[in-house]
C-alpha positions in Angstrom: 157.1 101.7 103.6 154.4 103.0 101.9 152.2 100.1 100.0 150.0 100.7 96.5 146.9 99.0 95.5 148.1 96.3 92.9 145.4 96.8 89.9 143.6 93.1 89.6 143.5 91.4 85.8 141.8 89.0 86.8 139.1 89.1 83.6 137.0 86.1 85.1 133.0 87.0 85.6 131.5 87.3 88.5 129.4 83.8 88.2 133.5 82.1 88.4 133.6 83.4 91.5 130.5 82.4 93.0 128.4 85.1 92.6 125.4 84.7 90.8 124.8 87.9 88.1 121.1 89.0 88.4 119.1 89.2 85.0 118.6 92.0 83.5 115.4 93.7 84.4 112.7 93.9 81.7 111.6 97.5 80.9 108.9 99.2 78.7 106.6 96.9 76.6 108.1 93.8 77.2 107.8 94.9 80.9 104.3 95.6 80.5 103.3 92.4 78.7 104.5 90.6 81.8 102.8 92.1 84.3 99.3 92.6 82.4 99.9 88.9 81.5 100.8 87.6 85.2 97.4 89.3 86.5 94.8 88.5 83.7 92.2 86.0 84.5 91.6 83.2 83.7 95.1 82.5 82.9 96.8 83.7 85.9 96.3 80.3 87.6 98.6 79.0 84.4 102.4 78.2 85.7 104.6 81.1 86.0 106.9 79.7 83.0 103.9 79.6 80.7 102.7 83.0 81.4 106.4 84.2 80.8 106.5 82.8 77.4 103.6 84.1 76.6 104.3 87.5 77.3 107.3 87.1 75.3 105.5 85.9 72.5 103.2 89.1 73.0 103.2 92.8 71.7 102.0 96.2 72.8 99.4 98.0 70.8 97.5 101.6 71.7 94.5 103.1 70.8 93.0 106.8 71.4 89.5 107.3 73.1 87.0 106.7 70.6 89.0 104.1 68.5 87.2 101.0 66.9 89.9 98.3 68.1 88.2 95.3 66.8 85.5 95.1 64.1 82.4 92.5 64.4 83.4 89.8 61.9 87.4 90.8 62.0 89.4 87.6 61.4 92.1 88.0 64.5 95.1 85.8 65.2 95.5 86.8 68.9 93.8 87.3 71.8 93.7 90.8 73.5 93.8 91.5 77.1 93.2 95.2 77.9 96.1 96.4 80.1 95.0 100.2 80.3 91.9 101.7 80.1 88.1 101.1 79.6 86.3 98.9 76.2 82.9 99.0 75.5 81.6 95.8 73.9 78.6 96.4 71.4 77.3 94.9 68.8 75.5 98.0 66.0 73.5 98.2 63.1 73.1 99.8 59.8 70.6 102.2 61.0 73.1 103.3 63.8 71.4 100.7 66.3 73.8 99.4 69.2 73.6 96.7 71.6 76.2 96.9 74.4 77.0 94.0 76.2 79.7 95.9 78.5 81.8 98.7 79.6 85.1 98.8 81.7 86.9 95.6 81.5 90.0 96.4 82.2 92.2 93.1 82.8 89.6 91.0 80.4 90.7 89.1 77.4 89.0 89.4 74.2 89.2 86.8 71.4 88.9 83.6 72.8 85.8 82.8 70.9 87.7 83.1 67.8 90.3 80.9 69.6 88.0 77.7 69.6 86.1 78.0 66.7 88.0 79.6 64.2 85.4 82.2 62.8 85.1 85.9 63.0 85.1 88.1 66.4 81.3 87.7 67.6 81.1 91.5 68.4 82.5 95.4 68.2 85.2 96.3 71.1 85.6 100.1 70.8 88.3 101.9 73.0 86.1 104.5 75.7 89.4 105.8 76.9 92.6 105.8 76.0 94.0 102.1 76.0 97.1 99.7 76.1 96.3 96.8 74.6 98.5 93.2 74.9 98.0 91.5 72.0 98.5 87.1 72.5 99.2 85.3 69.4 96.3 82.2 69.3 100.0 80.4 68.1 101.5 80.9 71.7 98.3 79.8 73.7 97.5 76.5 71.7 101.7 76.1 72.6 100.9 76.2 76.2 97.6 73.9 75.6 99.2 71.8 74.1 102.0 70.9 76.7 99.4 71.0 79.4 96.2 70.3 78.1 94.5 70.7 81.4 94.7 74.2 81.5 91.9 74.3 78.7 89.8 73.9 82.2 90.8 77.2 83.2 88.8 78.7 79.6 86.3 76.9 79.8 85.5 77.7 83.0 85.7 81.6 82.2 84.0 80.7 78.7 80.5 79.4 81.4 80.4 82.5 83.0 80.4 85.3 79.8 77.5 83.2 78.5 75.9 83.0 81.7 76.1 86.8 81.8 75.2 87.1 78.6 71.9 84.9 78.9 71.2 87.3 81.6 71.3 90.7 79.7 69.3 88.7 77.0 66.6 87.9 79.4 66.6 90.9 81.1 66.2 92.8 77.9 63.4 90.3 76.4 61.3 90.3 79.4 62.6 92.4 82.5 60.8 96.5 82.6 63.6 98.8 82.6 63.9 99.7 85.9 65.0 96.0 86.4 67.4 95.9 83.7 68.9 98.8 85.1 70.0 98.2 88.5 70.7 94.8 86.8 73.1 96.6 84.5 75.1 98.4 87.0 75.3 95.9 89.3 76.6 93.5 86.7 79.2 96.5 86.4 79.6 97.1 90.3 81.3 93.1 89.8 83.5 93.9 87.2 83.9 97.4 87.8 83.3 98.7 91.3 85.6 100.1 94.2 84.7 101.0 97.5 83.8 104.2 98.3 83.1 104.5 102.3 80.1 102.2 102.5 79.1 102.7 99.0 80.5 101.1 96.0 81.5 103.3 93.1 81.7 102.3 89.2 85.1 103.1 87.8 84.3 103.5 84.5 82.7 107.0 83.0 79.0 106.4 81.9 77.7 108.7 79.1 73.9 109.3 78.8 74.0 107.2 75.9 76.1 104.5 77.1 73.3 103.4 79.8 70.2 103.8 77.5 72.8 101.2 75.5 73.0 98.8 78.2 69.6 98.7 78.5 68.0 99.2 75.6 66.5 102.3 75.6 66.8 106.2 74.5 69.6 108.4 76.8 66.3 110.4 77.8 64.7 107.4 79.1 67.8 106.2 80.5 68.6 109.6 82.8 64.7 109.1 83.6 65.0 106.2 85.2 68.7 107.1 86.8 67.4 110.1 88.4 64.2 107.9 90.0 67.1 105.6 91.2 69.0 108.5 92.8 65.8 110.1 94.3 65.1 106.8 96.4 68.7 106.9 97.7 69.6 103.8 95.6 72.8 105.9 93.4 74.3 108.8 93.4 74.8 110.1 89.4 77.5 113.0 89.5 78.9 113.8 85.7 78.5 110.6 84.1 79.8 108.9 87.6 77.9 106.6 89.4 77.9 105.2 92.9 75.8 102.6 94.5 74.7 103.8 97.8 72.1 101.1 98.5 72.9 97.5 97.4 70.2 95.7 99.3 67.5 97.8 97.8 69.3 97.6 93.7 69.2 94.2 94.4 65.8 93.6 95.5 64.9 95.7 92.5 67.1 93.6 90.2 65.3 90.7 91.2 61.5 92.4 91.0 59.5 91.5 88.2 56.7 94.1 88.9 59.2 97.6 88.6 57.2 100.4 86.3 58.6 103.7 85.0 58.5 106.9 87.2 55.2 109.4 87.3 
C-alpha cells in the first residue's frame, strides 16, 4: 500500500519547538555603524552592549574628496569617527594660511572636545579622499557615561595623548630646524598611519607637495627640498606623493637632533 506525506499544520514557530531563530543579520549602514563602532578607539574597550547601542543611535554620512566636513567654530551635536578614508586636520587663515595638525586617521573620532566643554569644534577636518563618516550623537555617549561612569577613563586617557602630540608639533614648529620637524612629522604618521612594507614601513595615506610643507610649516618647494635630501641619504623613498620609511633608526636619530640644517 502505497503511503503519502500528510501536509503538517502545525503553525507553531520554530522557538516552540526548541529551536532558537537566529536574528536577523544587520546589513548596509546600520551594518556599518557596528563594525566602525566595535573597532574605534578609545571606545572599543566599552562593553559590547554599549557599543551596540550606540551604533544604533548612529548614522552614516559621505563626503567627496576635497569636502570641508567640519568647519573651525561649527557647533556639532555628535562625535564623528571616520569609517572610510583619509581627513586632514588643519586649522587656516584669512590670507589662505594653514596649519595641519594631521593626515590619515582613519578609525579616529573627532568631536570629543566639543563633548566636554560645550564650545565650538577647535579646528578644520577636510575630507582628502573620499570618506564614510559615523556620526555619534553626544546624547548617546553621555547615556553610556552615565550608567558607567568609569568609562570617562577610557577619554581621558585618549584626550592625554592628542595633547601630548599636539605639544609636540608645537614645539617642534617653535624651535625644532625643518629637517627635525620633518622626520618628526612622518614618523608621527608612520604611528598612526604606517604598514609594513618588507623591512620598511610605508605611509598609507597620499601626501601632496603641499600637504608636507603644511605639516611642517613651510613652502611645498622647501618641503620636496628637504624630502629629496631625506631620500638621497636612504632615510625614504618618495614615489608620487607616496612615501616609505626605509631607515627608522637614522629618522629617529634625526627626529631627536637639535643641530639638523637645510641641504647645500
Amino acid at each position: 500500500m502505497r503511503r503519502t506525506a500528510k501536509l503538517s499544520t502545525d503553525q507553531s514557530s520554530p522557538t516552540e519547538h526548541g529551536l532558537r531563530r537566529e536574528p536577523a543579520r544587520k546589513t548596509g549602514d546600520a551594518a556599518l555603524c557596528e563594525r566602525a563602532i566595535a573597532v574605534a578607539k578609545p571606545i572599543d574597550v566599552w562593553p559590547a552592549d554599549a557599543l551596540r547601542r550606540l551604533a544604533a543611535a548612529s548614522h552614516v554620512k559621505r563626503f567627496r574628496r576635497g569636502g570641508r566636513m567640519i568647519s573651525c567654530g561649527d557647533r556639532i551635536d555628535a562625535a564623528w569617527l571616520i569609517a572610510q578614508g583619509d581627513v586632514e586636520v588643519c586649522i587656516s587663515g584669512p590670507d589662505g594660511r594653514q596649519f595641519t595638525f594631521a593626515l590619515g586617521w582613519q578609525g579616529a573620532i573627532f568631536g570629543m572636545l566639543v563633548l566636554f566643554d560645550g564650545r565650538g569644534m577647535p579646528h578644520d577636518l577636510n575630507a582628502l579622499s573620499d570618506v564614510t563618516a559615523v556620526k555619534m550623537p553626544f546624547r548617546a555617549i553621555e547615556a553610556e557615561l552615565a550608567a558607567a561612569p568609569h568609562l570617562w577613563k577610557t577619554l581621558a586617557y585618549d584626550m592625554a595623548w592628542r595633547f601630548r602630540n599636539l605639544f609636540e608639533i608645537v614645539n617642534g614648529h617653535a624651535l625644532d630646524p625643518v629637517p627635525v620637524r620633518l622626520a618628526n612629522a612622518l614618523l608621527r604618521l608612520a604611528r598612526t598611519e604606517g604598514e609594513p612594507a618588507g623591512e620598511s614601513l610605508a605611509i598609507k595615506v597620499r601626501l601632496s607637495q603641499q600637504s608636507v610643507g603644511d605639516l611642517i610649516g613651510v613652502s611645498r618647494q622647501t618641503a620636496m627640498l628637504h624630502l629629496h635630501d631625506m631620500q638621497e641619504r636612504g632615510l625614504i623613498s618618495w614615489r608620487y606623493g607616496r612615501a616609505t620609511l626605509l631607515d627608522m633608526a637614522g629618522l629617529q636619530a634625526l627626529a631627536a637632533s637639535q643641530g639638523a640644517t637645510r641641504p647645500d
